[in-house]
Every structure is written in structure tokens, then in C-alpha cells.
C-alpha positions as CSV (number, residue, x, y, z in Angstrom):
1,X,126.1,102.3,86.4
2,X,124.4,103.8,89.4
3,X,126.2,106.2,91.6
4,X,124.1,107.6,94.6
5,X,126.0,110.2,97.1
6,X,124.4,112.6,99.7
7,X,124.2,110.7,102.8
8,X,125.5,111.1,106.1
9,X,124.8,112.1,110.0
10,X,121.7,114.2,111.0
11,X,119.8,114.6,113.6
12,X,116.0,114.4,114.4
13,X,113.9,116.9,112.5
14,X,116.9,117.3,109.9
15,X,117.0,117.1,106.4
16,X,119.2,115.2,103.3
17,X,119.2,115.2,99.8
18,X,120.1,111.8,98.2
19,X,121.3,112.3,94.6
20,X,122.0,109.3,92.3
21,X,123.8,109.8,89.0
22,X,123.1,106.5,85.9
23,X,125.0,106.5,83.0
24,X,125.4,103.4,80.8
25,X,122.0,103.0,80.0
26,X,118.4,104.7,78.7
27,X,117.7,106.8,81.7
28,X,114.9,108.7,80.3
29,X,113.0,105.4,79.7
30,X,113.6,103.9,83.3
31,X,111.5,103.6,85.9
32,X,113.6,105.0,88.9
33,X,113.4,104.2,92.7
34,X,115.2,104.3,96.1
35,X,114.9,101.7,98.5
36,X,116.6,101.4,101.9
37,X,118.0,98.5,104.0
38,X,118.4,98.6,108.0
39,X,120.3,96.5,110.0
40,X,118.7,92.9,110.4
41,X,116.0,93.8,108.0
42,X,114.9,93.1,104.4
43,X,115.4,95.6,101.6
44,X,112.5,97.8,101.1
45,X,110.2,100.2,98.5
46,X,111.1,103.8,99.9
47,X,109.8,106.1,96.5
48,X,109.4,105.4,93.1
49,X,109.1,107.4,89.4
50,X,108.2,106.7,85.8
51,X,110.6,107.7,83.3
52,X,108.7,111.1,82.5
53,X,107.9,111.3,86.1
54,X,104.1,111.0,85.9
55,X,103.8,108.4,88.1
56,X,105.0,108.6,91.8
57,X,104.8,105.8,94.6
58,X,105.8,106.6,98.4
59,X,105.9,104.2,101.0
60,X,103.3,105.0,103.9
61,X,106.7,106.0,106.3
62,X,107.9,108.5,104.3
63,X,105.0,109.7,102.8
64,X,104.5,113.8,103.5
65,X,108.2,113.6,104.4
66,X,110.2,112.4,101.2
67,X,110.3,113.6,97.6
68,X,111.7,112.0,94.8
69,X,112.4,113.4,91.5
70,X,114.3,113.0,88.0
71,X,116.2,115.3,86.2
72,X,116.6,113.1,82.4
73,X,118.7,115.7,81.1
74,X,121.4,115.3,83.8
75,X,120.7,111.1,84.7
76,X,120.0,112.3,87.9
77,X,117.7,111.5,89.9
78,X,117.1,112.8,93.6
79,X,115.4,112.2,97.0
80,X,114.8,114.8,99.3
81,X,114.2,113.3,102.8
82,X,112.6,115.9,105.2
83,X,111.6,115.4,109.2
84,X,114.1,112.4,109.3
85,X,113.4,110.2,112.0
86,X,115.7,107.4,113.7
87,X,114.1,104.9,112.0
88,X,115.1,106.4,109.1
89,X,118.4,105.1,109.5
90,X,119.7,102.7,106.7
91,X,121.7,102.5,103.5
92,X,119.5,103.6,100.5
93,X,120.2,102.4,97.0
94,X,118.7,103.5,94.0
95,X,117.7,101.3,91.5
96,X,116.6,101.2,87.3
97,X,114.0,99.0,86.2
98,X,113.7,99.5,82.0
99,X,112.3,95.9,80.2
100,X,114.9,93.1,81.4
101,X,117.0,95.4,82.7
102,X,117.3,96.1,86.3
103,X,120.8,98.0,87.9
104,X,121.8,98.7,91.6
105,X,124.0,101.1,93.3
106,X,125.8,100.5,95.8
107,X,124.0,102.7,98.5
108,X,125.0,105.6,100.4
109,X,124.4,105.1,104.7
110,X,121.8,108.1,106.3
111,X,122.1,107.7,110.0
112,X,120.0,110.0,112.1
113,X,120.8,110.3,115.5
114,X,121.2,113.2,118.2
């Protein structure tokens, strides 16, 4: 089960921190990522990390803006979303990949407006 939380109202130039808490399943061995749906478009790739987090992906519009990270002790892991920008809006979901596995939260709306 994925559980993210942290999202909500900001304005231009703000900051969130999305937090997603697994359980049910080898987090440590996962590969971990948070993708984002707007209105009227497809699903997309936001940030993604390895089980012992060597391996990072960004897309290009959040990159230098957005961190992700893993805590495997906790099943956590977290994206820290920095200069948000309108189009930034949408509900992210965080997702676990680990051989035919492959689990989805439920997503947690970020809307930023002024």
C-alpha cells in the first residue's frame, strides 16, 4: 500500500513537501517515483530513485526545482518541490516498481495559484 500526503494550496515561488509512506511490500528493494496528472492530460515521469538511492531521474520541468529522496528505514519516501509554478498544478502519485510488482497511491492534489 502506498499512502502519499503533503499537498495542498501554494502560491508562486512557494514550497511543499510530498511524503509517501509503503508498507506491504520490500520497500528497500523498489525502485520509487512520483508522477503527476493535470487536468486533460496524460500521467507523467516527475522524479525517480533506485532502492539504495544511487540512481536519480528528474524530468527536465522540475529539474533544479524538485528533490526526491528515500528514507528505507521508515518506507518513506519524499519530494521536496521548491519554486512551484502554476503549471505545477496536478495530483501526484507515487509509485513502486520491484520485479512484477508495480503499486499506486492514490495521489495527493498540489494546486498553486495566487
Amino acid at each position: 500500500q502506498l499512502v502519499e500526503s503533503g499537498g495542498g494550496l501554494v502560491e508562486p515561488g512557494g514550497s511543499l513537501r510530498l511524503s509517501c509512506q509503503a508498507s506491504g511490500f520490500s520497500f528497500r528493494w523498489s525502485t520509487m517515483s512520483w508522477h503527476r496528472q493535470a487536468p486533460g492530460q496524460e500521467r507523467e515521469l516527475v522524479a525517480r530513485i533506485s532502492g539504495a538511492g544511487g540512481s536519480i531521474t528528474y524530468a527536465d520541468a522540475v529539474k533544479g526545482r524538485f528533490t526526491i529522496s528515500r528514507d528505507n528505514a521508515k518506507n518513506a519516501m519524499f519530494l521536496d518541490m521548491n519554486s512551484l509554478k502554476s503549471e505545477d498544478t496536478a495530483v501526484y502519485y507515487c509509485r513502486s516498481q520491484w520485479l512484477s510488482f508495480d503499486y499506486w497511491g492514490r495521489g495527493t492534489q498540489v494546486t498553486v495559484s495566487s
